[in-house]
C-alpha positions as a printed Julia matrix, in Angstrom:
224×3 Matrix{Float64}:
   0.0     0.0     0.0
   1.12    3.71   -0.71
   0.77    6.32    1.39
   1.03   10.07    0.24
   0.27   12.57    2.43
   1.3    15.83    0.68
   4.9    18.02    1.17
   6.0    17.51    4.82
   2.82   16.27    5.49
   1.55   19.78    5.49
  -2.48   19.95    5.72
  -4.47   19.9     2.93
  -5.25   23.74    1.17
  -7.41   24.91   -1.02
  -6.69   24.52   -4.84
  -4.05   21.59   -3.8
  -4.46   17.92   -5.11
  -2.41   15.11   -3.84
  -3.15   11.34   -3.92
  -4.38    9.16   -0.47
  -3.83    5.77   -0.9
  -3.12    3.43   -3.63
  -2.98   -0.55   -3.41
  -3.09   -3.57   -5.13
  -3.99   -5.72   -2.61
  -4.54   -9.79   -3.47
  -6.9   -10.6    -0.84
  -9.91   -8.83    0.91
  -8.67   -6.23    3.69
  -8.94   -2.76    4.18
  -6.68    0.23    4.22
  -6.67    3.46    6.04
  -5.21    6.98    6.03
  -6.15   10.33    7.81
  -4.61   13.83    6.72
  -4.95   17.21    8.1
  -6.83   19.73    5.95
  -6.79   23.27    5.58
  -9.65   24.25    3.58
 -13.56   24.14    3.91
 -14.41   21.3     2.54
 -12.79   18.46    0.26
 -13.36   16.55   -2.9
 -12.45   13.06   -3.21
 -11.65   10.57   -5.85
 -11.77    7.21   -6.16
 -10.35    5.26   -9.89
 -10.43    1.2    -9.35
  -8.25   -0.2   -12.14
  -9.42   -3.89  -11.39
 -11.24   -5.02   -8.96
 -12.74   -8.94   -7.77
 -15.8    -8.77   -5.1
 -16.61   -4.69   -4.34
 -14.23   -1.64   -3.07
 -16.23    0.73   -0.83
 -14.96    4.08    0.06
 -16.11    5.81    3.11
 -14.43    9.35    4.38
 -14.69   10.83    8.4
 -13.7    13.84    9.84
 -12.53   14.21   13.01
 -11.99   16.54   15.61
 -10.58   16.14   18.83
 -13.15   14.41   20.05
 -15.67   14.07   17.31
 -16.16   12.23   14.55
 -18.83   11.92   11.3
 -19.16   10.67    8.19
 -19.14   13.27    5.64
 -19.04   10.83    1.84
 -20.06    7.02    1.63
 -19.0     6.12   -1.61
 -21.48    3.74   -3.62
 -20.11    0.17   -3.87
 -17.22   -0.66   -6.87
 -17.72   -3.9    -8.3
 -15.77   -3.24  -11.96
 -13.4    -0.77  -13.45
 -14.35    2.89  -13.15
 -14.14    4.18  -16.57
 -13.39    7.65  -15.23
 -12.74    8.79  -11.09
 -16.06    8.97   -8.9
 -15.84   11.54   -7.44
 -17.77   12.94   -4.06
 -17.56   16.47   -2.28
 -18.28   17.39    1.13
 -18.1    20.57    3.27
 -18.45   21.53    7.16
 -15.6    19.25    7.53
 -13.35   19.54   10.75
  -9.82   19.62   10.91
  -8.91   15.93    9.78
  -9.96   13.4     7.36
  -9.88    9.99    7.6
 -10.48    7.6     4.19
 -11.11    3.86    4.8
 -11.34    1.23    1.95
 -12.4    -1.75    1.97
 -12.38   -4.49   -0.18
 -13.43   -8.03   -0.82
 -11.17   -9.93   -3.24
  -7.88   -8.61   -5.16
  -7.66   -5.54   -6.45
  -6.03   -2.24   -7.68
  -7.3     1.33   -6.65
  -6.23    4.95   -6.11
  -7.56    7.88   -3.89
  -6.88   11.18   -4.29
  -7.9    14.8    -2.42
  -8.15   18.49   -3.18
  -9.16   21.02   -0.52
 -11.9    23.19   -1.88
 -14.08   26.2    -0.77
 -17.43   26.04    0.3
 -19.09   27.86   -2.75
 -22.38   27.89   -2.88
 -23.3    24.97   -0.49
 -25.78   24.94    2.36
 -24.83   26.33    5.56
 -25.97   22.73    7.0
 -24.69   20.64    4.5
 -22.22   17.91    5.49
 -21.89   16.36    2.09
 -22.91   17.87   -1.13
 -22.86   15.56   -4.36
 -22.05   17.33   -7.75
 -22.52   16.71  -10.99
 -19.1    16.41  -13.1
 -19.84   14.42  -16.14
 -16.68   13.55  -17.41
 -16.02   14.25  -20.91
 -16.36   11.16  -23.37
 -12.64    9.36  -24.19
 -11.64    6.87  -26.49
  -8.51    5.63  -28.14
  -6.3     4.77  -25.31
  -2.44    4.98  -26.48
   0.66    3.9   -24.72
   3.35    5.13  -24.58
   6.42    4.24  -22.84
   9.98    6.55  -22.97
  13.19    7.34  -20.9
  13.84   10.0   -19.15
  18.02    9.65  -19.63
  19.58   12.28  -17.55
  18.7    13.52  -14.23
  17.98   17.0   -14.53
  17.33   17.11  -18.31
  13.64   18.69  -19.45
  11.9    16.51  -22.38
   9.15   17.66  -23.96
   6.37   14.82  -24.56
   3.89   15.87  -27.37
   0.38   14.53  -26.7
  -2.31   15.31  -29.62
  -5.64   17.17  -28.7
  -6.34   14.69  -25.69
  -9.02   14.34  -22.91
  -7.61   12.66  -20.16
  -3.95   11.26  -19.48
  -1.65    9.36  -16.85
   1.92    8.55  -15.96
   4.25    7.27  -13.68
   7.92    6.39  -13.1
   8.59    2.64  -13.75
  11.16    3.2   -10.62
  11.97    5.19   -7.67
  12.4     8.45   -9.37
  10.65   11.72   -8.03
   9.58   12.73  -11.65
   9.15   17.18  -12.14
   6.73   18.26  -14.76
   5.38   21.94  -16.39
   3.56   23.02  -19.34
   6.21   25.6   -20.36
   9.68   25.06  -21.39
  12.5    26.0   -19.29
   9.72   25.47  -15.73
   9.94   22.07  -15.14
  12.88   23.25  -12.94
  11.46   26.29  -10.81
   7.67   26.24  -11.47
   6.35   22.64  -11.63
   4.2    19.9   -10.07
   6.38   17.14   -8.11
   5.22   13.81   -8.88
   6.85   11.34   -5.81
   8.23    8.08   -5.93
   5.7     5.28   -7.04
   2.8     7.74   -7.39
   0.82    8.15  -10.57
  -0.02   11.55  -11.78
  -3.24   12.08  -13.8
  -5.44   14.82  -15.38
  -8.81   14.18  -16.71
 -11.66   16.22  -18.11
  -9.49   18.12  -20.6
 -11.3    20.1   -22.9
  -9.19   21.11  -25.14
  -8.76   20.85  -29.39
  -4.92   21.76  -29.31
  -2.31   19.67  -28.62
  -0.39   19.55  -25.45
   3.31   19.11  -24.13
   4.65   18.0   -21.21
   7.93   19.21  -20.46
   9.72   16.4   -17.86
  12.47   15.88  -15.58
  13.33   12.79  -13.23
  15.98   13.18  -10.54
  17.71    9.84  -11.65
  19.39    8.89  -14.86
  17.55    6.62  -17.36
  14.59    6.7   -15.92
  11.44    5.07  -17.56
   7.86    6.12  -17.33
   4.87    4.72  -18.99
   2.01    7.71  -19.97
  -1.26    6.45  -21.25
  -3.88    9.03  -22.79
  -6.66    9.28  -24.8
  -8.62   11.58  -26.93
């Protein structure tokens, strides 16, 4: 099981994403994680890449001495095509995510701190609607990243959704702009998968990419 709990462990802030937990367990069990969070409410993701039996999600918040549920996720029983995802506000100061699961499987979680918006003043959990855009064509790819320090650019054509990861122990660096992968950038740690979905866009788009180890390989899947 991996455990990511954000810089330092610093609490969770508005605007900031960073994953929860992420297993491929063989066997039913159940993991759990809590995190601080500094933000009004949060939004929560789950993505089951396989799954045998069910995966159920539920998320607490705690306080120092109190504790409620805030999201019950529905039952998993196959593949999520896209993340289901769940909101919820008038949270306290920690969260706690428990999974459970029934047979083998393979799942991630992630978390972003968000305001409360326009949600009722008495609203513990607030479901929204965020139809994912429609994907198809899923393409591979798989490249090496061959010296530490060194920006590539990866050219993706007008895409909706995409993923990678480090085949290794690398802490991979990534930007949008040439020459900021090394100052202004989002820090992708060691055996996490980073992963943007939703993108509406009819350009195409680079990735520009730096691992702090030599020959370092990463697998990116997208599609369009």
């Amino acid at each position: 099981m991996v455990v990511a709990k954000g810089p330092l462990g610093s609490p969770l802030p508005v605007g900031k994403t960073f994953p929860v937990l992420k297993n491929s367990p063989t066997a039913a069990g159940s993991d759990t994680h809590q995190f601080g969070v500094d933000a009004d409410g949060v939004l929560v993701s789950v993505n089951v890449i396989s799954v045998t039996g069910s995966v159920n999600v539920v998320v607490d918040t705690l306080g120092n001495e109190d504790e409620r549920n805030v999201i019950t996720f529905p039952s998993i029983t196959s593949p999520t095509a896209e993340p289901v995802i769940r909101t919820a506000v008038n949270i306290l100061s920690t969260i706690r995510v428990t999974v459970s699961y029934t047979g083998s499987c393979e799942y991630e979680i992630r978390a972003r701190g968000i305001s409360r918006g326009g949600a009722g003043a008495d609203d513990a959990q607030i479901e929204v609607d965020l139809t994912p855009l429609l994907v198809t064509n899923p393409t591979i790819q798989n490249f090496i990243l061959t010296t530490a320090g060194a920006e590539q650019a990866v050219v993706l054509p007008s895409v909706k959704r995409f993923r990678f990861q480090a085949l290794n122990t690398a802490k991979l660096q990534y930007a949008y702009i040439s020459g900021e992968s090394g100052t202004t950038f989002v820090t992708v740690f060691p055996t996490n998968t980073e992963e943007e979905t939703n993108i509406n866009s009819d350009a195409s788009l680079t990735l520009y990419l730096q691992s702090n180890k030599d020959n370092t390989p990463v697998q990116l899947i997208y599609w369009t």
